[in-house]
C-alpha positions, 0 to 999 in steps of 0.5 A: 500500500502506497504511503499517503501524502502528509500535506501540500507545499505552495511555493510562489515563484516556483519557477524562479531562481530561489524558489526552484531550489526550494522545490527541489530541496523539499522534494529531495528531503520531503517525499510525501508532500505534494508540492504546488508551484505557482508560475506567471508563465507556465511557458518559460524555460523555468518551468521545464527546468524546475519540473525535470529537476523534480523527476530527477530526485524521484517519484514525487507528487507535484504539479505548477499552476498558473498565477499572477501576482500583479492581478488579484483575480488570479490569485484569488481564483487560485485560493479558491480552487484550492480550498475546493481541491482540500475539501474535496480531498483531491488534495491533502490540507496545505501546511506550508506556504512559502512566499518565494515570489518578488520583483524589482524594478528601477522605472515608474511603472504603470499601476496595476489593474488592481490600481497599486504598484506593480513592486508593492502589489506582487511583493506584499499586497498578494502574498498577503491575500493569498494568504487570507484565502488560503485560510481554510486550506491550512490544516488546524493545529492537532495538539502535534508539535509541529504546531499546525501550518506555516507560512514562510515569507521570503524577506531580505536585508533592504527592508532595512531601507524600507519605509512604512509610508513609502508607497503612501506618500505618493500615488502611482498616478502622481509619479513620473509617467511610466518608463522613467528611470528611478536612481539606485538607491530609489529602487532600492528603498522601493524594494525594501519596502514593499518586503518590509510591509509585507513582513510587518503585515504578515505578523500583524495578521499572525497575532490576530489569528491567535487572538480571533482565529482557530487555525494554528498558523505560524508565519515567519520571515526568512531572510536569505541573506545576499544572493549571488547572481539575479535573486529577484526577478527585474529587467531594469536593474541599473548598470551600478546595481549590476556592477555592485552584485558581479563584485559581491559574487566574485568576492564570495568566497572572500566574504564567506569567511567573515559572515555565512550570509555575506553571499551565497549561491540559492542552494544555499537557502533554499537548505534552510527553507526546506529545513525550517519548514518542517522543523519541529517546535514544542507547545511552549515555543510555537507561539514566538515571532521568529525572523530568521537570517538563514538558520540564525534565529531572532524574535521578530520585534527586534528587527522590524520595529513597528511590531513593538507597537500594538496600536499601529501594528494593528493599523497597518493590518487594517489598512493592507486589508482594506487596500486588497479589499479595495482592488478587488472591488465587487466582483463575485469570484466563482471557481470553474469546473476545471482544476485551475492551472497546469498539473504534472503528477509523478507515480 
């Protein structure tokens, strides 16, 4: 009798650099997981990539559906026919979510259909509702120490450089047209804070959960640290940022010595990832708000500031609902008949 399936894994860019070597590392450690990974484009070379990868480790459950992160509508036609699949035991309850998924850029862009930033909407708004619609799909906490699911939010050291009000200052509409280039450090500060308020956002909903909710869910940044070559998808990265991350990764082996984090190859994280999302945790210290650098663990309030203030954590959780609330507008989603995306089943 074959072994059943412990869970479902999602992993937003599945296709990308990052978190392809998640797939794999997961799929490499984890056999009985069924693993849901979600691309933009279900034609780029990614995908065939991180699927012959996937059937050179074994014989493993997977498939990859399509979702696009700058467009509400898919995301949430996404969650829902996943929570329908769960109920329907077409698949096993998702216990872990990892948002891989991000995208810079060093222009003015166009909004969104949505009406937001196409940095801060992929980066924080729709992880953030992917999330939320994702909720009956978790499995509840069973008294285990594994403590129920996890949500692991893929971070970075610009939050740093992110600001709370960045994307509130201004409307996209009263930026420079679109097309208009945007100075490094610009980009960089726009980056950071779009994951700075997705991170900030996904605690604040974390502690309401524990207050209001019934789903043992633990949700966590993990910061990768720096990463060598192209760690996030951009194709209008500046010749300085280039120059400076071809510098970083030549230096690699010289920086390593000084700090494990300094740069390091995907693989590398994508270690961790696999490691922590299955790390088990005991009653008493499931309920710490952890942020980790690679494998080093920290309480979360101590490296993103606002959370040490209730009230205006609280608010900012207010305000990221209402924005998403506010760019889905009234439109009554249905799921279809089909099962959405492109499925790849391995026996």
């Amino acid at each position: 009798m074959a072994t059943p399936l412990i869970g479902t894994v999602i992993i937003t860019g599945g296709n990308g650099a990052l978190g392809s070597e998640v797939a794999v590392a997961i799929a490499k450690t984890q056999p009985f997981v069924h693993l849901l990974l979600l691309a933009r484009d279900l034609h780029a070379d990614g995908v065939e990539n991180v699927s012959e990868r996937i059937r050179l480790v074994g014989p493993r459950s997977f498939e990859i559906a399509k979702v696009d992160l700058t467009n509400f509508n898919s995301v949430i036609t996404f969650a829902l026919n996943t929570v329908e699949r769960v109920r329907r035991k077409d698949i096993p309850p998702v216990i872990v979510l990892i948002n891989s998924a991000a995208v810079s850029s060093y222009i003015s862009d166009a909004p969104t259909q949505n009406g937001y930033d196409p940095v801060y909407q992929t980066n924080c708004l729709s992880p953030f509702l992917l999330t939320v619609s994702l909720l009956e799909a978790f499995r509840a906490g069973d008294g285990s120490l594994n403590g129920g699911a996890r949500v692991i939010n893929v971070g970075c050291s610009s939050i740093s450089h992110g600001r709370l009000d960045y994307f509130d200052k201004k409307m996209i509409s009263e930026r420079d047209k679109p097309g208009t280039p945007l100075g490094a450090k610009e980009g960089k500060i726009r980056f950071g804070s779009s994951k700075l308020l997705m991170s900030a956002a996904m605690y604040a909903l974390r502690r309401s959960l524990v207050v209001k909710g019934n789903i043992s869910l633990s949700i966590f940044t993990l910061d990768p640290g720096e990463l060598a070559g192209e760690s996030h998808l951009s194709t209008t990265t500046p010749v300085s940022v280039k120059i400076a991350r071809q510098t970083r990764s030549g230096l690699r082996p010289f920086l390593r010595l000084f700090s494990k984090s300094a740069v390091n190859t995907t693989n590398v994280p994508a270690k961790v990832i696999a490691r922590i999302a299955f790390q088990r945790h005991t009653v008493e210290t499931w309920g710490i708000e952890r942020y980790y650098i690679l494998d080093n663990e920290y309480e979360a309030k101590s490296v993103i500031e606002v959370l040490r203030d209730g009230p205006q954590t609280e608010k900012l959780l207010r305000k990221i609902m209402r924005q998403v609330e506010m760019g889905m507008g009234a439109k009554t989603l249905k799921v279809p008949p089909e099962k959405h995306g492109r499925h790849i089943h391995i026996v």
